[in-house]
N, C-alpha and C positions, 0 to 999 in steps of 0.2 A: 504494500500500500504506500503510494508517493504522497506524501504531502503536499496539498494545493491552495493551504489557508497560511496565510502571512502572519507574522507577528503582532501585528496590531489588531488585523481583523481578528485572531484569538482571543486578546484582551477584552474588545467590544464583547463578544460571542459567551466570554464567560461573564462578564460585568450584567450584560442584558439577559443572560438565562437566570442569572442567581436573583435578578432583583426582580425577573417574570413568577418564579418559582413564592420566591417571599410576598409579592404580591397576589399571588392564587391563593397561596393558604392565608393570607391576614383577611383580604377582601372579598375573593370571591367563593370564599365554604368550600376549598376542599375537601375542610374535615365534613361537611355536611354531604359529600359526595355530588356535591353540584358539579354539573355536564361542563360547564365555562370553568371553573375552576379545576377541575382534569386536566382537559385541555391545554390550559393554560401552562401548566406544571409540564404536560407531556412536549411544548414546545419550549420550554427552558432549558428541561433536560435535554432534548437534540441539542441546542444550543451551545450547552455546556459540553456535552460530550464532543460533539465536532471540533469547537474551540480547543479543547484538553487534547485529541487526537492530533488535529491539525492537517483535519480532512475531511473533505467535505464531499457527499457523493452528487453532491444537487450542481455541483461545478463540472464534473466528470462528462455529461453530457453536453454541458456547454461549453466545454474547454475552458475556462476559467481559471486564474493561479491568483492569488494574492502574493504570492512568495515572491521575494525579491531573487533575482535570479543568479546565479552564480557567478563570479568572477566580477563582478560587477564592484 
């Protein structure tokens, strides 16, 4: 698996998963099993996980890199 999520875009990906995640369960009832609140969590986590990876599959069909590219 190549890496095609750059350093920064990582940063945003976990910054914006963690603070999607904490805002599912403060506001939107998680814990009450609300459908938005799921959701919402289940899109942090991608977030997070890709960020932490540093890979993204949703790029792969687009050809997409954030990465700065070598020798550079």
């Amino acid at each position: 698996m190549c890496r095609n999520v750059g350093l920064v875009d990582r940063a945003v990906r976990v910054i914006a998963g963690s603070m999607l995640v904490l805002w599912a369960v403060a506001v939107l009832g998680l814990l009450d099993a609300d459908l938005g609140g799921v959701l919402a969590v289940a899109a942090g986590l991608l977030l997070m996980i890709t960020g932490v990876l540093g890979f993204c599959p949703a790029y792969v069909p687009l050809r997409l890199s954030t990465c700065e590219r070598e020798g550079r």
